[in-house]
N, C-alpha and C positions, 0 to 999 in steps of 0.2 A: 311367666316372667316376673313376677309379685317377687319369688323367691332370690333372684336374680339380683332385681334393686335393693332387697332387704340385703342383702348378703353386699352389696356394693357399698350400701349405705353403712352397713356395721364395718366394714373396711376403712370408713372414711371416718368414722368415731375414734378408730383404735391412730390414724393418722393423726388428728386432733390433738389428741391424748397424750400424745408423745411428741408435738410440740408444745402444748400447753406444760409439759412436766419440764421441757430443756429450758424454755423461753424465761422460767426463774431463775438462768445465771444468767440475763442478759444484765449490765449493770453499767452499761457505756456504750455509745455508738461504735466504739470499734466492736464492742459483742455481738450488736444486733447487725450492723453490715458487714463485720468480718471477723464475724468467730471468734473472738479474741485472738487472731494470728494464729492460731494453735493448731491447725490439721495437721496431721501425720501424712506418712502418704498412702495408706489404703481411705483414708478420709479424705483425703484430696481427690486421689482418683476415679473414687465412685460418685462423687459430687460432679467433677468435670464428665463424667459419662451420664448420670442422672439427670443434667443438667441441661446436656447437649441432645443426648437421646430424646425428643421430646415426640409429641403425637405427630408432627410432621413426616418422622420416619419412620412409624410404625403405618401410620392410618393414610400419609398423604403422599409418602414417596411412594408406598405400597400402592396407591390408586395409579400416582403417574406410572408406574410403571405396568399395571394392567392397561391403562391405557396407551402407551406410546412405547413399552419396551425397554431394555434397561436402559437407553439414553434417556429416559424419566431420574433415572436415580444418579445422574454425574453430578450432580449437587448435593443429593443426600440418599444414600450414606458416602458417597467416594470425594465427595468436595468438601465436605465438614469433617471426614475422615484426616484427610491431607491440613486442612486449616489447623486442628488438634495439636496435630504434631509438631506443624513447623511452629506452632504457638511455642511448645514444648521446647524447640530447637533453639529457638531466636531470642525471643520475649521471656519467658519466665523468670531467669534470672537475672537481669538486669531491670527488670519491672520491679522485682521483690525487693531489689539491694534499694532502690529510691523509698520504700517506707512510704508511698501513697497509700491513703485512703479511697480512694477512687480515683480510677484512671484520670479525672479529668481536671485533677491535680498536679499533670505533666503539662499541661496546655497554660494554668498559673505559674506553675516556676520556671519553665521554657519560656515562655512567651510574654504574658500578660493576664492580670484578671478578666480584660473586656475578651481576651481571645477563648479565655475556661469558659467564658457566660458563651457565647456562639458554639462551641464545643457540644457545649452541654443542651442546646437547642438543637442539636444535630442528631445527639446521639440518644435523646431522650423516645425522641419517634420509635427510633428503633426498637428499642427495647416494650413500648408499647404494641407496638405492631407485632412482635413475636407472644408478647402475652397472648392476642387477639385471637391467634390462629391455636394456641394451647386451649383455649375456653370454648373456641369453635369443634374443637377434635372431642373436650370433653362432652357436650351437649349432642356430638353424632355418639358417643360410646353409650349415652344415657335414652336418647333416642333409638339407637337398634339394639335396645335392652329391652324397651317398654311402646307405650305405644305413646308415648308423650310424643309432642312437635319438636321439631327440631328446633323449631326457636324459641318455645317454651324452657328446652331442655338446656340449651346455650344461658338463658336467663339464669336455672336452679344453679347453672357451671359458677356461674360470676360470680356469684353470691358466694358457694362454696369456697372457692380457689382464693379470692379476698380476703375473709376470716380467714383462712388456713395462711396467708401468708401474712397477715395483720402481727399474728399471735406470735410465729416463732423467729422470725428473721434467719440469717445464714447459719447460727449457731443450735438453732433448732433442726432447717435447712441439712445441714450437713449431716447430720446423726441420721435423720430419716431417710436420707438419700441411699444408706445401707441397707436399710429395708427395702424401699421403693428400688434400689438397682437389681438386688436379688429377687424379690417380688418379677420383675422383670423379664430377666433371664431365665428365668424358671418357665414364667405363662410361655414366651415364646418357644422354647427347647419343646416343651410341653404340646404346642399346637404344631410345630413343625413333624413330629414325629406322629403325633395323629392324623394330620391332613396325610402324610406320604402311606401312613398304613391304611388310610380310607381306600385311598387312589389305586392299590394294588404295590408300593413299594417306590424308593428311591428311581430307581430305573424307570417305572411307568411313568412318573410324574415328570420327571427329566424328557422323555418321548413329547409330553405337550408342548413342549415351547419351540415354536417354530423359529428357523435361524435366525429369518430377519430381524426377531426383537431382541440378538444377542449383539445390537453394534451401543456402544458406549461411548464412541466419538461421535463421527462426522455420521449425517445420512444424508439419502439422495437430494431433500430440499435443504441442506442447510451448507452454510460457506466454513470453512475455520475460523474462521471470523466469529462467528456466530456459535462454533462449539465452544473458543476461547474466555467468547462472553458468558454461555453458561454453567464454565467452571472457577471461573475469577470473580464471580458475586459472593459463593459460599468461601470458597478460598480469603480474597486479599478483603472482602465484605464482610468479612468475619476476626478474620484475623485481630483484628484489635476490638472485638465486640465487650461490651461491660463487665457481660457476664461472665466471659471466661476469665477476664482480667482481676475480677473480683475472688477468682477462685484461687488464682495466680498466687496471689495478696495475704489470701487468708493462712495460707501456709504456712508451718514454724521458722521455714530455711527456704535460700535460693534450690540448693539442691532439692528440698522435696517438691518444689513447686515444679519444677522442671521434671521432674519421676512424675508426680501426680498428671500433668500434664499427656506426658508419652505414653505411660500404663493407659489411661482415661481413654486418649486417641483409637491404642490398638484394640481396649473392650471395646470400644465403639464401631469400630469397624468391623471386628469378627462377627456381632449380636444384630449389627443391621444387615447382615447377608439373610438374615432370615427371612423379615421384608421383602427385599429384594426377591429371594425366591419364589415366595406367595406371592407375590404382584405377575413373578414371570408367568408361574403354571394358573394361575385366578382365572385365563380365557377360557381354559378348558375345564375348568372346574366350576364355574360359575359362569359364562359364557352372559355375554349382552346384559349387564350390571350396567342400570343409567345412570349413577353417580360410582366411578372405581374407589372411591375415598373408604365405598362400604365392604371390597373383598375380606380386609380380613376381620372386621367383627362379625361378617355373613359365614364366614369362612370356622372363626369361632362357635355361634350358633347352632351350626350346619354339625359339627364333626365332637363336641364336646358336651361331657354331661353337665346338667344345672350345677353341681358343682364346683367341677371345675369348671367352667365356664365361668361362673363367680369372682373364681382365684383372677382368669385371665383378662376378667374385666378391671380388677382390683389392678392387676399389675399395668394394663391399660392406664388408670388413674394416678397410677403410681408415676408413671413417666409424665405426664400429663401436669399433675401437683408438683413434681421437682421441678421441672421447666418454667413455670408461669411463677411460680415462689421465685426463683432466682432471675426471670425477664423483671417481674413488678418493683422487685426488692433494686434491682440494679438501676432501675428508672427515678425509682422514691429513693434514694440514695445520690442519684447525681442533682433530684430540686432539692434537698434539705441540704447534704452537706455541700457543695458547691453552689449554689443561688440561693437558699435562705439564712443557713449559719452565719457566713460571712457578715452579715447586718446584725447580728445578734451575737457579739463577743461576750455578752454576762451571761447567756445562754450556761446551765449547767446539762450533765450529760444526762439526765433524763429528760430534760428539755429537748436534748437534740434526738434522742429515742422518738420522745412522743410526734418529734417533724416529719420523721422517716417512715411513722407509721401512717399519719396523717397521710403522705404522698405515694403511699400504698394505696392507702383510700381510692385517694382522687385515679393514678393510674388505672385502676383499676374499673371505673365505672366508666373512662375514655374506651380501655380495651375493649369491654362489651359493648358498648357502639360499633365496634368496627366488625367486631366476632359478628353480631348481628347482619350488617348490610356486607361481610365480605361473601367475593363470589368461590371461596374455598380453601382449605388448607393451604396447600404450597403454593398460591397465587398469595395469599399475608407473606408467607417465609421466604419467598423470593422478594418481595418490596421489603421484607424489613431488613435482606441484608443488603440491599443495594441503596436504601435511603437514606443521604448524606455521607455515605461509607467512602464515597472514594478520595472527598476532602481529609478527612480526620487519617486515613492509610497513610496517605500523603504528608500529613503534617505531623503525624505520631511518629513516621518513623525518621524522618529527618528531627524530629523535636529530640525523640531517644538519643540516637544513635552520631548527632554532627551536630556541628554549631552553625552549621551554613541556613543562613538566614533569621530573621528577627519576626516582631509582631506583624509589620506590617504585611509580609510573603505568607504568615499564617491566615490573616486573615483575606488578602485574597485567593489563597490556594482552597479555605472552606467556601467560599463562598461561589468558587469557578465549580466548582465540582458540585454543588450544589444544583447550581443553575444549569449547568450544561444536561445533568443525569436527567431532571425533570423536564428540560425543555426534550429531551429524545426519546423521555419514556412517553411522555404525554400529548405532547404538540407535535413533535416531529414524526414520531412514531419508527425513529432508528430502530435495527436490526441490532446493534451491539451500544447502547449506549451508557453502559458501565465502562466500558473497556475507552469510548471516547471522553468520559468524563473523568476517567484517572487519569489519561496523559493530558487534560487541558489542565487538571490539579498539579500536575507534575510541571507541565511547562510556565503555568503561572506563580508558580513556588520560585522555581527558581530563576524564571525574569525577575521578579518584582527583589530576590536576594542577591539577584545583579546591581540593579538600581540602590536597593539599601548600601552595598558595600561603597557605588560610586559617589552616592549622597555625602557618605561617612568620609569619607576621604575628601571629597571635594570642603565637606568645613573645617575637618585637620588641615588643610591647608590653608584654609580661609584663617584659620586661627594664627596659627605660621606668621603667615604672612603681618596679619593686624600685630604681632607680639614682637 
């Protein structure tokens, strides 16, 4: 396995490399958080699937679904599938035509400063918490290489993943997400086609998976309720996530933003069936695995030469480094330009460079905390798309799209939804409490934009009257 790490490690030089080379035409905050505007759309699109495709769907959906069958994967691939697109659908262009810097410059010129600063405490977590689970995925790929610990290995992650997103920002980011998506697509085509030739062929391996693990909705212990809630986390949880919005942004046109988007979606979704499949046949191929999270680097291992094995750990990495670059970068992007710039108007732009990387930093050294004491991939991926998601759904898209309601409806609609998700995920221990903390966001939105209209009127009238 010596040869294995070395060949991992020479993989992650040549990564480096090729951020360190891009990262010399950063020359402004808009370069280093968003590309200078410039993605095409095959650069947009492999960014938004690089981006999104991360080790949750290779290494963690892959697990839930050896363990629980494909209702494991209605969140990923088939809920972040759907989220993709109708991003593509709804959002893209009207995102693009606003000329934000980051999303959370719709919550300032909507709303208020004090509601972008609450925004941006909301959406900051998130973005942490998805690092978490990318640095956790890398430390298992580095640990079922070698014989290092897993939390040893989680540590060399942090380190790595930090530097490599320190150096190049989104404009780096985006070029390697070319490599790293194809790297990708390749390892998995690659192992899918050797697992099914081990097994005896297509058909054999098809033979293992017993029907029961083929339900995708409802099962015998769970309500609609309950399926509803675990596809509306990655869905409407996502839907307005930084990262994609960041992707949205960085694009030349509304139209390519919207392409980059819809292409991004459907490679996503054809390339995570592969997952999905090795998760399904994993019982019978590897049978009583105490942690599933390990089928398919066991799987890898098991079926591929040092070589290649090498390549598939590399493209492993590959998805792994795109994801955590673009979680860190879109966190270290909402404290620089939204909560520290604004204090700092002599600030020149490599001032605002050096902020952004600074909060790369710091991101970064919270995420491996949490990588450290989390109890698994898609236990991070599921809290980071339902932590504070359903206030900012809520008020992002009424902020977009209507003028119904003001600062005050904003900030109690973040703050219901807040309060309600934690009090169900944690104290009460609700069965759907996503799904009840976007309709108290929705109902507290638009009480409190009932109340604002009658306030407004009742001083128009006060005025009237005194005039």
């Amino acid at each position: 396995m010596n040869t294995v790490l070395l060949g991992v490690f020479l993989y992650l030089l040549i990564q480096f490399a090729i951020g360190i080379a891009v990262s010399k035409r950063v020359a402004s905050e808009a370069d280093y958080l968003l590309a200078g505007r410039r993605l095409g759309l095959a650069l947009g699109a492999f960014s938004v699937f690089a981006t999104w495709f991360g080790a949750e769907t290779i290494v963690g959906a892959a697990g839930a679904i050896y363990d629980t069958g494909l209702a494991g994967g209605s969140a990923d691939p088939f809920g972040y599938a759907l989220c993709l697109i109708l991003g593509g659908l709804l959002l893209a262009m009207p995102l693009w035509r606003r000329h934000f810097t980051t999303f959370a410059d719709l919550f300032r010129v909507r709303y208020s400063p004090g509601v972008e600063r609450l925004a941006v405490l909301l959406m900051v977590p998130t973005s942490v918490i998805w690092a978490a689970a990318q640095i956790r995925a890398f430390g298992q790929v580095v640990s079922a290489s070698s014989n290092i610990d897993v939390s040893a290995a989680i540590s060399v992650a942090a380190i790595l993943v930090v530097l490599y997103t320190v150096i190049g920002g989104m404009l780096a980011d985006a070029i390697t997400d070319v490599v790293q998506g194809a790297a990708l697509i390749i390892g998995l085509v690659v192992l899918f086609f050797v697992v099914n030739t081990a097994a005896g062929g297509f058909s054999v391996t098809l033979g293992m998976v017993e029907p029961g693990r083929l339900r995708i909705f409802a099962t015998e212990k769970q309500s609609w309720l309950e399926v509803a809630e675990e596809w509306a986390v990655p869905v409407f949880g996502s839907l307005l996530a930084v990262e994609l919005i960041s992707r949205m942004l960085a694009c030349k046109s509304p139209e390519t933003a919207r392409g980059a988007m819809l292409l991004g979606g459907g490679i996503y979704l054809v390339v995570g069936l592969i997952p999905v499949f090795l998760g399904l046949i994993g019982p019978g191929l590897l049978p009583g695995l105490e942690d599933g999270e390990q089928i398919i680097p066991r799987l890898a291992q098991q079926h591929l030469s040092s070589f290649v094995y090498v390549l598939f750990a590399g493209a492993l990495i590959s998805a792994i480094l795109s994801t955590v670059d673009s979680a860190l970068l879109a966190a270290a992007s909402l404290i620089s330009h939204n909560l520290i710039v604004p204090f700092r108007p002599d600030w020149s732009e490599r001032h605002k460079v050096r902020s952004a990387r600074a909060g790369v930093i710091a991101m970064g050294c919270i995420a491996y905390v949490m990588a450290l004491h989390a109890g698994g991939i898609y236990a991070l991926v599921e809290t980071a798309s339902a932590f504070g998601s359903a206030g900012i759904f809520v008020v992002g898209l009424f902020g977009l799209f209507t003028r119904i309601g003001g600062a005050a409806s904003a900030y109690a609609a973040l703050a219901a939804g807040m309060i309600v998700w934690l009090a169900g995920e944690y104290a009460l221990a609700w069965s759907t409490p996503y799904l009840i903390a976007l309709g108290s966001a929705l109902a507290v939105y638009l009480g409190s934009a009932l109340l604002e209209r009658m306030y407004a009127a009742n001083v128009q009238a006060a005025d009237k009257v005194s005039s």
